[in-house]
C-alpha positions in Angstrom: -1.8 19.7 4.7 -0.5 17.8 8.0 -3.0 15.1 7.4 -1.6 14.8 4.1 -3.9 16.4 1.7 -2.7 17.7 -1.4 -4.0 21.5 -2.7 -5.1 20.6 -5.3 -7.7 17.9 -3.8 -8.4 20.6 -1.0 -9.5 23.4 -3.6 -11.0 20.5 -5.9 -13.2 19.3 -3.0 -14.3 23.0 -1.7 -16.1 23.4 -5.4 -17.6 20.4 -5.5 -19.6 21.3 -2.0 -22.7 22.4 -3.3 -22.1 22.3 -7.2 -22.0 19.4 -9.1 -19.8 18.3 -12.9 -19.6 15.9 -15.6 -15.7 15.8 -14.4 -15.6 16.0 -10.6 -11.1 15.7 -10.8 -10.6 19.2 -12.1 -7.7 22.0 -11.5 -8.0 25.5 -10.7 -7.8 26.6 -14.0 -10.5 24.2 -15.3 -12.6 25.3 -12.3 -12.2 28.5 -12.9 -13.6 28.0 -16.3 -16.1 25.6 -15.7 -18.0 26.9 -12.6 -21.0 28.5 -13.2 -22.8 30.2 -9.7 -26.0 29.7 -11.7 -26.4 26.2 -10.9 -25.5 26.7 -7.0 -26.8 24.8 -4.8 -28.7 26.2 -1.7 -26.6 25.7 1.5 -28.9 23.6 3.3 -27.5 20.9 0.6 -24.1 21.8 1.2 -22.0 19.4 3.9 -18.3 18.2 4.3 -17.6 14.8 3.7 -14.1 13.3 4.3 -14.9 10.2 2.1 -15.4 12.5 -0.8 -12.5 14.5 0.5 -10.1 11.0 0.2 -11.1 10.4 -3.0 -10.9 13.7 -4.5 -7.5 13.2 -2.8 -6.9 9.8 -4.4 -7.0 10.8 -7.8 -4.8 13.8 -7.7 -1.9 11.4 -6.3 -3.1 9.4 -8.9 -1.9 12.0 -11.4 1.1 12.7 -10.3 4.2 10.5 -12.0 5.9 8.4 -9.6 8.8 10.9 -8.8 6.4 13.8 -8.1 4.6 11.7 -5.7 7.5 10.7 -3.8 8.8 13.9 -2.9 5.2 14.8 -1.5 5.5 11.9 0.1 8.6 11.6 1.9 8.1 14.7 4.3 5.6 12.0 5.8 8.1 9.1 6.1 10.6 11.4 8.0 10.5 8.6 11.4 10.6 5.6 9.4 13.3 6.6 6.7 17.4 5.3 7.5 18.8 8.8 8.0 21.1 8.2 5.0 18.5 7.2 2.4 18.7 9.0 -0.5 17.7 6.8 -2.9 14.8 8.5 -4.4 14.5 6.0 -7.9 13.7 3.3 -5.2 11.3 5.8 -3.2 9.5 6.6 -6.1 9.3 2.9 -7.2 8.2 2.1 -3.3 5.5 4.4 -3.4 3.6 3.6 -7.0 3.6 0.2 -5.5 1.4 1.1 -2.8 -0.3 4.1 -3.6 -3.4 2.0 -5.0 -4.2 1.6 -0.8 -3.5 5.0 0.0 -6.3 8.1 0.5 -3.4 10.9 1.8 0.0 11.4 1.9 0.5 10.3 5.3 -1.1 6.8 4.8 2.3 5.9 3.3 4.2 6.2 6.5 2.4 2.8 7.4 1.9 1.3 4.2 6.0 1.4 3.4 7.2 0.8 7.2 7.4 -2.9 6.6 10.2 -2.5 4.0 12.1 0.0 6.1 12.0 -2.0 9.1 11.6 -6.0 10.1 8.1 -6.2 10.6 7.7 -7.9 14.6 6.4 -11.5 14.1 3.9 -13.3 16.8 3.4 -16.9 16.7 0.1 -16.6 18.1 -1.0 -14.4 15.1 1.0 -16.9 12.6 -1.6 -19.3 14.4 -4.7 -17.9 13.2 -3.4 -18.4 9.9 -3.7 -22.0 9.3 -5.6 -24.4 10.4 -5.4 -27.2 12.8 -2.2 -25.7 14.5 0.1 -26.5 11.3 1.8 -22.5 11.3 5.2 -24.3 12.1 4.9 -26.9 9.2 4.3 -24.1 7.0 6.6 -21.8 7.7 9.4 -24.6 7.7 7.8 -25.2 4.2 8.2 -21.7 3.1 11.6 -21.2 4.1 12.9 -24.8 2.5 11.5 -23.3 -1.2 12.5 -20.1 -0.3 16.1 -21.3 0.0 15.6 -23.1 -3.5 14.5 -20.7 -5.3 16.4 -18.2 -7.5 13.4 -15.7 -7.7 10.2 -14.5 -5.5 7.3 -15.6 -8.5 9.8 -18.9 -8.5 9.4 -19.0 -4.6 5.6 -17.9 -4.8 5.2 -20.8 -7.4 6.3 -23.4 -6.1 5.8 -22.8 -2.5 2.0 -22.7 -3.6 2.3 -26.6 -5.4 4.0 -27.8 -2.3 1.4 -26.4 0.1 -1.3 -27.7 -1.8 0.2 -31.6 -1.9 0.5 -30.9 2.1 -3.1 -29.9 2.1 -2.7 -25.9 3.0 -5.2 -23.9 1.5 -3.8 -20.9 -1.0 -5.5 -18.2 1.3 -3.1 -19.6 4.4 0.2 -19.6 2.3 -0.6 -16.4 0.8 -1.5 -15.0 3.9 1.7 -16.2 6.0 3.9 -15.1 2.7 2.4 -11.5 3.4 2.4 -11.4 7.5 5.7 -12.7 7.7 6.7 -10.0 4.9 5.2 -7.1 5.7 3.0 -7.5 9.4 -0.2 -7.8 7.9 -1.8 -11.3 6.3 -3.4 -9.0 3.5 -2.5 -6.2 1.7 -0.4 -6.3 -1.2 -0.4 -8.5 -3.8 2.4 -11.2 -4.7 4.4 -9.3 -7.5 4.3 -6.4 -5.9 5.5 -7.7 -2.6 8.4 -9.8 -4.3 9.4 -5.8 -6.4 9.2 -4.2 -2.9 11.4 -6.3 -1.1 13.7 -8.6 -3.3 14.3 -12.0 -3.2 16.9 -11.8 -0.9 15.4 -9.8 1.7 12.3 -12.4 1.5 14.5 -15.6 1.8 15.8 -13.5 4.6 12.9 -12.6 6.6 10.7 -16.2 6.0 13.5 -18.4 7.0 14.4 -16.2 10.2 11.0 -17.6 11.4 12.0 -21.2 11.4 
C-alpha cells in the first residue's frame, strides 16, 4: 500500500501465483467465481514476481476514471503539491496524462513534479542534446517561436520547420522542448506536454533559458 499498490492489483496478483486464466485482470468477485483449486499448481511452480505485480497493478489504474485515480493518487504527491491546491479537475486531468508511464501510485510523485515545480536546467546536459555545441542557437531559436506563437502545436510546428532549415535534427528539438519542460529529454509526448503545462507556462520556461 506505501509503495503504491492498489487492493485490488495485490489480491488480483496473489491468485494468479500458481493458477493461471483466460482473463488474468479480474476482481474479487470474479475470482471468487472463477477459481477452481482443481487446476492448482504445485508450489514449487509458485514465485513472486514484481513485474507481474506492476502490471497487474497497471491495469487496475487503468480502470479507474480519471477522478478516481486522482484521489488514490494524491496521498502520494503530498511533498510536491502547493499547500493550497485544490483543484482536483486539473489533478485528475494531470494524472490520465501520465499514467500511460506509471506502474504504482507513487510513480506519479515524479512523473508530475515537473509541472508543480521549475524543473533545474544544466547547460552541460542541454549540451548533450545537440550536436557540434549549437544548445545556445537552439534554445535562442525556441524561445524566438515560442514568443510568436499563439499556441504550443503552433510553437511545436513551426519551431520544428525552423530547426530543420538550421540543420537541427527533430530528435534534438524534441528533446530540448522536453528537458527544458519537464527535466528529462524524453518522456512525454508533444500534445500532452503542451495540455500539462499551457502555452504560457512553456513560453515562460523556454525563453528563461536564453
Amino acid at each position: 500500500k506505501h509503495e503504491g499498490f492498489l487492493a485490488e492489483a495485490i489480491c488480483n496478483y496473489l491468485a494468479l501465483i500458481g493458477h493461471s486464466f483466460e482473463n488474468e485482470i479480474q476482481s474479487l468477485s470474479e475470482l471468487c467465481k472463477n477459481y477452481n483449486f482443481d487446476t492448482l499448481k504445485p508450489g514449487n511452480a509458485a514465485h513472486f514476481d514484481i513485474k507481474k505485480l506492476e502490471w497487474v497493478n497497471h491495469q487496475w489504474m487503468a480502470r479507474l476514471t480519471a477522478a478516481e485515480l486522482a484521489a488514490r493518487v494524491k496521498p502520494f504527491l503530498k511533498s510536491i503539491l502547493p499547500e493550497k491546491f485544490i483543484h482536483d479537475e486539473k489533478l485528475a486531468s494531470l494524472v490520465s496524462t501520465v499514467k500511460g508511464e506509471a506502474k504504482t501510485l507513487s510513480d506519479f510523485k515524479d512523473l508530475l513534479a515537473f509541472y508543480f515545480h521549475t524543473p533545474d536546467f544544466s547547460h552541460n546536459k542541454a549540451k548533450e542534446l545537440v550536436a557540434e555545441n549549437r544548445e545556445h542557437e537552439l534554445i535562442k531559436l525556441l524561445c524566438t517561436e515560442a514568443k510568436g506563437s499563439h499556441s504550443f502545436s503552433e510553437l511545436v510546428s513551426n519551431a520544428k520547420s525552423t530547426a530543420k532549415e538550421k540543420n537541427f535534427k527533430p530528435k534534438e528539438t524534441f528533446s530540448m522542448i522536453r528537458y527544458i519542460l519537464t527535466g528529462s529529454p524524453s518522456g512525454l509526448g508533444m500534445d500532452d506536454l503542451g495540455q500539462a503545462l499551457g502555452h504560457k507556462e512553456v513560453v515562460k520556461r523556454i525563453c528563461r533559458q536564453v
